[in-house]
C-alpha positions as CSV (number, residue, x, y, z in Angstrom):
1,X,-30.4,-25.6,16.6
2,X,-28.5,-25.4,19.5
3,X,-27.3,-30.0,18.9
4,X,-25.6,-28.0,15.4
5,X,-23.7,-25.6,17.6
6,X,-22.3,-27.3,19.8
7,X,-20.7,-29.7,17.1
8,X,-19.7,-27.6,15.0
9,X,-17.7,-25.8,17.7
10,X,-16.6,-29.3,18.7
11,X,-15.3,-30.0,14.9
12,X,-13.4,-26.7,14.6
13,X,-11.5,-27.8,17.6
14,X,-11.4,-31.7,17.0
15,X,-13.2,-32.4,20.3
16,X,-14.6,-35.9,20.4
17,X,-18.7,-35.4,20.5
18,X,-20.8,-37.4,22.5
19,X,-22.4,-40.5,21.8
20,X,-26.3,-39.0,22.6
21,X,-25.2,-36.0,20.0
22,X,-24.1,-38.3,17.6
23,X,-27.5,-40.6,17.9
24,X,-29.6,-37.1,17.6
25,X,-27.5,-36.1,14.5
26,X,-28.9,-39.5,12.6
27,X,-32.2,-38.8,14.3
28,X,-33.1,-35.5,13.1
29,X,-35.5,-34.9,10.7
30,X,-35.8,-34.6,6.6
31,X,-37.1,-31.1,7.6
32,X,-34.0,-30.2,9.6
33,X,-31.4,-32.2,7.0
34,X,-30.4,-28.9,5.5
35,X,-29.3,-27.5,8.4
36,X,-27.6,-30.8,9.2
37,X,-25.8,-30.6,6.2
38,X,-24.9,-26.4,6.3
39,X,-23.4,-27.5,10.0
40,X,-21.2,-30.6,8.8
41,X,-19.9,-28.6,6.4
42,X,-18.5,-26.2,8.0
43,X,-16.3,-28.1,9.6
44,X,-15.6,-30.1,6.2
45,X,-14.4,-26.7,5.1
46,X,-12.5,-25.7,8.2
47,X,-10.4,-28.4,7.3
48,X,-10.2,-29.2,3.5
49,X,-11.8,-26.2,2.2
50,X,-13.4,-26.9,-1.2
51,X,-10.7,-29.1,-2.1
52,X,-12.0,-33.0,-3.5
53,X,-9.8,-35.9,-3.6
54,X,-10.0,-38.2,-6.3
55,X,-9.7,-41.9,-6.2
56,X,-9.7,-44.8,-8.7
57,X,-10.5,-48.7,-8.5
58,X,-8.1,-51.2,-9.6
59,X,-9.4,-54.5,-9.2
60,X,-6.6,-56.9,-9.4
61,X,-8.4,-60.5,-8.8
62,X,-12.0,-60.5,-9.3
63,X,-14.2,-63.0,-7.6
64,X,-13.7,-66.6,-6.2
65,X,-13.3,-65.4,-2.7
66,X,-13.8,-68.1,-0.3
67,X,-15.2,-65.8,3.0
68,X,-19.1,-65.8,2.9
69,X,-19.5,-61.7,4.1
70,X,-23.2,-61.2,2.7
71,X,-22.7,-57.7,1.8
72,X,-20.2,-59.1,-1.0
73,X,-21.1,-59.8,-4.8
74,X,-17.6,-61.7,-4.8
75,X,-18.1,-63.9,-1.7
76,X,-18.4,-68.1,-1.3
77,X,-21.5,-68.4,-3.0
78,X,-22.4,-65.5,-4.7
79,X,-24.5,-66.0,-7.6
80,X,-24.3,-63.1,-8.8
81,X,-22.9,-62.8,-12.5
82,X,-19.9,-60.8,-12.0
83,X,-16.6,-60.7,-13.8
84,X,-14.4,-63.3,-12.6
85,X,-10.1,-63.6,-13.5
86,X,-7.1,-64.0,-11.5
87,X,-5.0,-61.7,-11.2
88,X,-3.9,-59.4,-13.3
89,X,0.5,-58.9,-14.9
90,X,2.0,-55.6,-13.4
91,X,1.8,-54.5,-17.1
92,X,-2.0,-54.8,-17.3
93,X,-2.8,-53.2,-13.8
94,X,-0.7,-50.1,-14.2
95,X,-2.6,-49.8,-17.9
96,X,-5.5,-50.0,-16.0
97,X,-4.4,-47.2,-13.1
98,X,-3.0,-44.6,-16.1
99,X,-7.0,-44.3,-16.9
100,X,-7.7,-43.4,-13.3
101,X,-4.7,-40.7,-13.2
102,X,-5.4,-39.6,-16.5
103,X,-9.0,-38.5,-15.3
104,X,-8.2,-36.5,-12.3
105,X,-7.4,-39.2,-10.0
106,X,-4.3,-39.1,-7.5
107,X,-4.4,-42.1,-5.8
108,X,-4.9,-45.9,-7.2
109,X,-6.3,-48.7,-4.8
110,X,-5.1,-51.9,-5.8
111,X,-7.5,-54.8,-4.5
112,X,-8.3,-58.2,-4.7
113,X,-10.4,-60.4,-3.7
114,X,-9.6,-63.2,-1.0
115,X,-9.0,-63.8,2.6
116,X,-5.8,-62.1,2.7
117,X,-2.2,-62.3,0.3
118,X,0.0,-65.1,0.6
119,X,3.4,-63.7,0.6
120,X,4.0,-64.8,-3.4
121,X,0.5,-62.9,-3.9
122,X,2.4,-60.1,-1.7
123,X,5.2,-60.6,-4.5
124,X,2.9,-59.7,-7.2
125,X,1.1,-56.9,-5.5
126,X,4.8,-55.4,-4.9
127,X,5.6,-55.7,-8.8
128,X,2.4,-53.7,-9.5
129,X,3.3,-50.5,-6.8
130,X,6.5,-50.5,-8.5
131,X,5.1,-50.3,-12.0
132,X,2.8,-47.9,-11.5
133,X,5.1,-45.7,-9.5
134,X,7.9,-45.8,-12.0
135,X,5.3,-44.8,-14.8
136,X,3.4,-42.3,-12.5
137,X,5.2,-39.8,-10.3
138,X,4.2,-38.8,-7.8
139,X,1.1,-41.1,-7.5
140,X,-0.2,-42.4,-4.6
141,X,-0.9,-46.3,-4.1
142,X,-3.6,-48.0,-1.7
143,X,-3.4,-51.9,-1.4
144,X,-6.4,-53.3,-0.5
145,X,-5.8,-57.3,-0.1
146,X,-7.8,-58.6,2.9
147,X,-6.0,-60.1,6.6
148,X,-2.5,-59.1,6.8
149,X,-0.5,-61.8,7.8
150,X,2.7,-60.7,10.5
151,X,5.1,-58.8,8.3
152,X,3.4,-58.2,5.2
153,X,2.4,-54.7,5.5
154,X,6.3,-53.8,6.4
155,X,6.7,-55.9,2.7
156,X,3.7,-53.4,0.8
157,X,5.9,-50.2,2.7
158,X,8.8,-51.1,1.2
159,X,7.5,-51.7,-1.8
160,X,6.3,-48.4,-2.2
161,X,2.7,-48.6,-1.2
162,X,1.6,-45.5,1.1
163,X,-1.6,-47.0,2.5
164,X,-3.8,-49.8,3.5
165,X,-7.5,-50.3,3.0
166,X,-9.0,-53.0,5.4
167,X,-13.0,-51.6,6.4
168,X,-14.5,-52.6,10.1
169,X,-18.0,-52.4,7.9
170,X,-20.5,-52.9,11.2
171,X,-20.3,-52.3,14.8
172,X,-18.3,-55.5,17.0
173,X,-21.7,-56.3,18.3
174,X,-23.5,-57.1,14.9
175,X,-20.5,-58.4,13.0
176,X,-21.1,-62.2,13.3
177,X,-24.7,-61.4,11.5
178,X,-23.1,-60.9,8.4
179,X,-19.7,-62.5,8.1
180,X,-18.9,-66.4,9.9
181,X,-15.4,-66.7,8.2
182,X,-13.6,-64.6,10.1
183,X,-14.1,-61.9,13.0
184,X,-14.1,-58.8,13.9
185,X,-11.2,-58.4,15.8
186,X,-9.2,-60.0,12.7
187,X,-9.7,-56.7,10.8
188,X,-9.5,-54.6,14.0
189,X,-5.9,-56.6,13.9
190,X,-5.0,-55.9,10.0
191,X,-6.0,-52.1,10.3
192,X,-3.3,-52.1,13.5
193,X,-0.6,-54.1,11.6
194,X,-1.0,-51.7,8.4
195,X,-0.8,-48.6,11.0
196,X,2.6,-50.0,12.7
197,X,4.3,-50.4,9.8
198,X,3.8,-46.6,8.9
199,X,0.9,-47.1,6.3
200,X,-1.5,-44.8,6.3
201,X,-4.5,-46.4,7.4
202,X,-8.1,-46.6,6.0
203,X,-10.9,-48.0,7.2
204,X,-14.9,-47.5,7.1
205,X,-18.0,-48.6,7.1
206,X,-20.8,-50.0,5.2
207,X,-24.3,-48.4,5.9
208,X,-27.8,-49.9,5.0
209,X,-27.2,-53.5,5.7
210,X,-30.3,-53.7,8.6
211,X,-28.0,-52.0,11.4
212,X,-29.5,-49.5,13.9
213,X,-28.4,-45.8,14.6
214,X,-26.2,-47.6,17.7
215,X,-24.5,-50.0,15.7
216,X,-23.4,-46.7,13.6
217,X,-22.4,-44.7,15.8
218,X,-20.3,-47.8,17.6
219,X,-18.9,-48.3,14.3
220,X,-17.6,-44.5,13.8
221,X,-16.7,-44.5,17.2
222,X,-14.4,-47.7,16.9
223,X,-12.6,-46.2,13.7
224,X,-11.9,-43.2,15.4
225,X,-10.1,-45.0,18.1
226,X,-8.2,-47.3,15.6
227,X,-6.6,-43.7,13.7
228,X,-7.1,-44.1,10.3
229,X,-6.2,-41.4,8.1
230,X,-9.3,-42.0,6.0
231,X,-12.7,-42.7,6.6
232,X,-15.1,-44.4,3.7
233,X,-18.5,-44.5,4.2
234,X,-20.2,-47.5,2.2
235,X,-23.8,-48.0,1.3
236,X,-25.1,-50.8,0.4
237,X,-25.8,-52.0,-2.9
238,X,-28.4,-54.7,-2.6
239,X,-26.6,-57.0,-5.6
240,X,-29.0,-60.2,-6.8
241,X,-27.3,-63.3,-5.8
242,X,-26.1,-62.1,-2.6
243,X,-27.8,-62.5,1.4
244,X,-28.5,-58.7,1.3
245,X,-30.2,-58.5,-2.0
246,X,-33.5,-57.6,-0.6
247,X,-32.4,-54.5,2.3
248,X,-33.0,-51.2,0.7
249,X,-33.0,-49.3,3.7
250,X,-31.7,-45.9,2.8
251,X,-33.1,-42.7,1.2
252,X,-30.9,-39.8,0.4
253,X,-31.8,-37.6,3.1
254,X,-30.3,-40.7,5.4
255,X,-27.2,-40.9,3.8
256,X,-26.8,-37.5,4.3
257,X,-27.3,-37.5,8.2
258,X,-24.9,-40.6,8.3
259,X,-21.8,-39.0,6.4
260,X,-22.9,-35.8,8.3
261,X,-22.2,-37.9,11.8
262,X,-19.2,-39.5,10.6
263,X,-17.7,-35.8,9.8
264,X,-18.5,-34.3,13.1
265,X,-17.2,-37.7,15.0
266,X,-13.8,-37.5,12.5
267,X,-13.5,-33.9,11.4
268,X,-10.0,-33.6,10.6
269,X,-10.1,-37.2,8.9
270,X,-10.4,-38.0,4.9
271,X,-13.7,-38.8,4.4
272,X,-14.6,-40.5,1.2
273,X,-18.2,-41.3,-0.4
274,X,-17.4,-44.6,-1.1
275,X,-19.6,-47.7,-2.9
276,X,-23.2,-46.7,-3.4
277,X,-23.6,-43.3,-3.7
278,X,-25.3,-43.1,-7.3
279,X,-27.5,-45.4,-5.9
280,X,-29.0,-44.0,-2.6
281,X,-27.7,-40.4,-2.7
282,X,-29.0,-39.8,-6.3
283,X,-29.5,-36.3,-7.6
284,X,-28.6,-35.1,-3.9
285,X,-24.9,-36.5,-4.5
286,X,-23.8,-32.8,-4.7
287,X,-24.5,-31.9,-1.5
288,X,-22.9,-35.0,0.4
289,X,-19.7,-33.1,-1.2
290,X,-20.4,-30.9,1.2
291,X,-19.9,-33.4,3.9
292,X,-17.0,-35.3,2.6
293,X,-13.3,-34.5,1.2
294,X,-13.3,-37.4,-1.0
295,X,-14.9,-39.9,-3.5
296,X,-14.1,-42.5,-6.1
297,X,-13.7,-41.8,-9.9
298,X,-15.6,-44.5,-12.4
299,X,-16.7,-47.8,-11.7
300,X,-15.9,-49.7,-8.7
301,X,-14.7,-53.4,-8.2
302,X,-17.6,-55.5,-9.7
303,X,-20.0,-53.1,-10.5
304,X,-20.3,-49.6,-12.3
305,X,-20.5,-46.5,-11.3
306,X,-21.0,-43.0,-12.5
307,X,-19.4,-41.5,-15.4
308,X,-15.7,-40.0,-14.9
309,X,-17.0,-37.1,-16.6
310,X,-20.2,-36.5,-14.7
311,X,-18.5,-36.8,-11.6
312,X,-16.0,-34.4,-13.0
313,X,-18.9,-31.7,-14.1
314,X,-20.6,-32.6,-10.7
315,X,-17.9,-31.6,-8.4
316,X,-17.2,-28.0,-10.8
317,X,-21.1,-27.3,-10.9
318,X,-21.2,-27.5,-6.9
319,X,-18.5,-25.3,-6.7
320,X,-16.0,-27.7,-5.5
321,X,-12.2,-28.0,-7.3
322,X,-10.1,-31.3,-7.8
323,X,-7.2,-31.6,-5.6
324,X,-4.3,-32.0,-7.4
325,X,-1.1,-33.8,-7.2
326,X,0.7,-31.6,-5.5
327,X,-1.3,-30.6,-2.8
328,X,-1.5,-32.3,0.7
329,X,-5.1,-34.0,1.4
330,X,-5.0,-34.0,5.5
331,X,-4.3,-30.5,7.3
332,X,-0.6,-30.2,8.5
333,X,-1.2,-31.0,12.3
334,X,-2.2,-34.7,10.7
335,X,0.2,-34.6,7.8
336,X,3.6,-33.5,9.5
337,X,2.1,-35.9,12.7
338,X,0.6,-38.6,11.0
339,X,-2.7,-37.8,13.0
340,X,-5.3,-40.1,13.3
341,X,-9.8,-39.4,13.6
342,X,-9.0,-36.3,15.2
343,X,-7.7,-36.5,18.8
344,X,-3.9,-38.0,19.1
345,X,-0.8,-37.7,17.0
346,X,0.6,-40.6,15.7
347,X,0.7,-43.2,13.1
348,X,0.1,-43.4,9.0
349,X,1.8,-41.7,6.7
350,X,0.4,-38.6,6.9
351,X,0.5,-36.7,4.2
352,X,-2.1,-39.3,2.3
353,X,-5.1,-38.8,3.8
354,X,-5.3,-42.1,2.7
355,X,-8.1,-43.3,0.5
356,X,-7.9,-47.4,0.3
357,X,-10.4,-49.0,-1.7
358,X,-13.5,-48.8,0.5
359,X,-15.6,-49.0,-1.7
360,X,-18.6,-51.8,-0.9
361,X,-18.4,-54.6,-3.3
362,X,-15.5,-56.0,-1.6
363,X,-15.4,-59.0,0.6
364,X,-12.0,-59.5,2.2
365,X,-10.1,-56.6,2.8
366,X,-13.2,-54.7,3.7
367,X,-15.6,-53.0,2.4
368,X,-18.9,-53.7,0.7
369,X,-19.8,-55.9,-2.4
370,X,-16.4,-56.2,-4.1
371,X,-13.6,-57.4,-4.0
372,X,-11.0,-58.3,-0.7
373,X,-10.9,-54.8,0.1
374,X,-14.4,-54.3,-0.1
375,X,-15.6,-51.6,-2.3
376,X,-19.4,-50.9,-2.7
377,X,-20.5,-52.4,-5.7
378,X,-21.5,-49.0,-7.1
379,X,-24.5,-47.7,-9.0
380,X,-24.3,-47.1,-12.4
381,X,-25.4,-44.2,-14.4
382,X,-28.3,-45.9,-15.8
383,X,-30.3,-44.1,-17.6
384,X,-33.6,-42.5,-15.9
385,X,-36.8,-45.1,-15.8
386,X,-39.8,-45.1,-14.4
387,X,-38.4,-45.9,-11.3
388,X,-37.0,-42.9,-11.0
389,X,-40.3,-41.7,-9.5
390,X,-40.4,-44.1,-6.8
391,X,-41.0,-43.1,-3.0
392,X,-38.2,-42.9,-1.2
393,X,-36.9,-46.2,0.2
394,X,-38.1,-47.7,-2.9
395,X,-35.8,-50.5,-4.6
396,X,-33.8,-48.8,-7.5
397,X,-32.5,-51.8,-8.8
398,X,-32.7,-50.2,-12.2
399,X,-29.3,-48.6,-10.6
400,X,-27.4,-51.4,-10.2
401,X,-25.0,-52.5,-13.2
402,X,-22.2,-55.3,-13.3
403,X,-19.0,-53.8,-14.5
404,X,-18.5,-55.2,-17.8
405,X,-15.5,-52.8,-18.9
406,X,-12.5,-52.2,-17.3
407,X,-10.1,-54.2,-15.9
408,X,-10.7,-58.1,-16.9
409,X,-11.8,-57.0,-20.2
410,X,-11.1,-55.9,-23.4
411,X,-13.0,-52.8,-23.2
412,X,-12.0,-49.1,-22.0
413,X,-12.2,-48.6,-18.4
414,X,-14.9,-46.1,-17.0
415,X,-12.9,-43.0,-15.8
């Protein structure tokens, strides 16, 4: 396919593709979504090999958030019967990050749930990057706490945090239809503060929430302007008690195209499988891993996700290896420049290929059905039903779990 071709030779040499090739990329056919995928990930390869960064959840605040995002299990409103405590001593939330690192995990994104930090919850956050540094060398740390207020990321950089997770979730055009309580250009605003400050940005997207191919391919387009370092793609988990609890929109072979567009638009970027994967991708989760760089370990902010074992056997069984501590996620024209999606040289921290919580719970700092920073309120691994059968497009809310271990609880964490 000539459309494949083109981008791939486009991704080897970080060339920006067009908007009409991005469109036919999420237009092609299930028939044609293998060769989608083959082309995508050759360019995934290019640039991180077989290499699969590993990130874990820490949420730090759970529920209560006053800002009404409908994608969010945690937002004003929500009725959904989620775990709900403030936040959590320095003590407990590094406890709660050993579980992550212990599993394979090399960064920990702290979030929590809200409009944005006040500067004693800025206090607090800095307390818990110290811990878990001090206990964890060489770790990385994510904060994920909603709008940045003028001076508070500088305040997270010297604290020790190395990046900043705040999602654009939707295209500018469509962003009033599912948030009221603040705008678009407010997170366009907290992803530029995080960047100035020499954080290593993250921001994504949520996918399946009623949008059309335009409004993703605006979306992708906007983040690779902004220059983060990572990219997490969302999908939506349809949580009971929230707006979006009825728009099941995605079938595996669409999620595929999407983080197959997002790759050839952001080559060179950390892409991570964010909130909903277990859900929409399903058994066909090892092949997105041929798409992106990067995925979560365990469950997410309010809801649960795949086994930390499974994931770990999934990743070996495709072939893929864990990146470890000591190697350097983004290639070394973004790591020793601080690169951005793919074009220019400057900003972040570089050598992070920052992760951030992207997720899709989240509410706040941006991302899906979570927390502040918005992490997808994942699937679960629930075990097979009837429903496992169903059409594609079918409801699989047989998927969906509330997290019910973890942090908040008394019970071991998922990782």
């Amino acid at each position: 396919m000539d459309l494949l071709n083109t981008l791939v030779d486009k991704g080897l040499r970080r060339e920006l593709p067009t908007r009409e090739e991005a469109l036919a990329v999420l237009a092609t056919s299930d028939d044609d979504v293998m060769d989608v995928v083959a082309a995508a990930g050759k360019v995934r390869r290019h640039w991180f090999g077989r290499r699969v960064k590993l990130n874990y959840l820490v949420n730090l605040k759970s529920g209560l958030c006053p800002e009404d995002c409908s994608y969010c299990s945690q937002r004003l409103g929500s009725t959904a019967g989620i775990l709900k405590y403030t936040w959590l001593k320095p003590d407990e939330a590094s406890q709660a990050a050993a579980a992550g690192l212990a599993g394979g995990a090399k960064r920990v994104c702290l979030v929590a749930s809200g409009r944005g930090p006040t500067d004693r919850d800025v206090d607090r956050v800095s307390d818990t990057i110290k811990a878990i540094k001090e206990q964890n060398e060489g770790v990385e740390v994510c904060a994920c706490l909603g709008l940045l207020s003028d001076g508070q990321a500088e305040r997270l950089r010297e604290a020790g945090a190395d990046a900043y997770n705040h999602n654009l979730n939707t295209s500018e055009s469509t962003y009033g239809d599912i948030t009221t309580t603040h705008t678009y250009a407010d997170r366009v605003d907290t992803v530029t503060k995080a960047h100035a400050a020499g954080l290593s940005a993250c921001s994504g997207l949520i996918a399946g929430m009623g949008e059309t191919d335009e409004d993703l391919v605006d979306v992708v387009y906007s983040l690779r302007e902004l220059d983060p370092d990572s990219v997490p793609v969302n999908f939506l988990i349809p949580v009971e008690g929230t707006p979006l609890a009825k728009e099941w929109n995605l079938t595996p072979q669409r999620c595929l195209r999407i983080l197959a567009m997002v790759r050839f638009v952001c080559p060179d970027v950390e892409v991570r499988i964010a909130g909903g994967r277990e859900v929409h991708l399903r058994t066909m989760q090892p092949l997105a891993l041929h798409l992106a760089n990067s995925i979560f370990l365990g469950d997410y902010l309010t809801t649960e996700g795949q086994a930390g074992k499974a994931d770990l056997e999934m990743i070996a069984d495709a072939g893929f290896e864990v990146e470890g501590a000591e190697q350097v996620t983004l290639p070394e024209h973004r790591a020793t420049a601080g690169g951005g999606c793919g074009s220019h040289e400057g900003g972040g921290c570089g050598s992070e290929g920052s992760a951030g919580c992207g997720a899709h719970e989240g509410s706040g700092c941006g991302s899906h059905a979570g927390g502040v920073c918005g992490s997808v309120p994942a699937a679960t691994a629930a075990s097979p039903t009837p429903a496992a059968a169903a059409s594609a497009g079918e409801a699989r809310t047989d998927l969906v779990a509330v997290r019910r271990r973890g942090a908040g609880t008394d019970l071991a964490p998922n990782a």
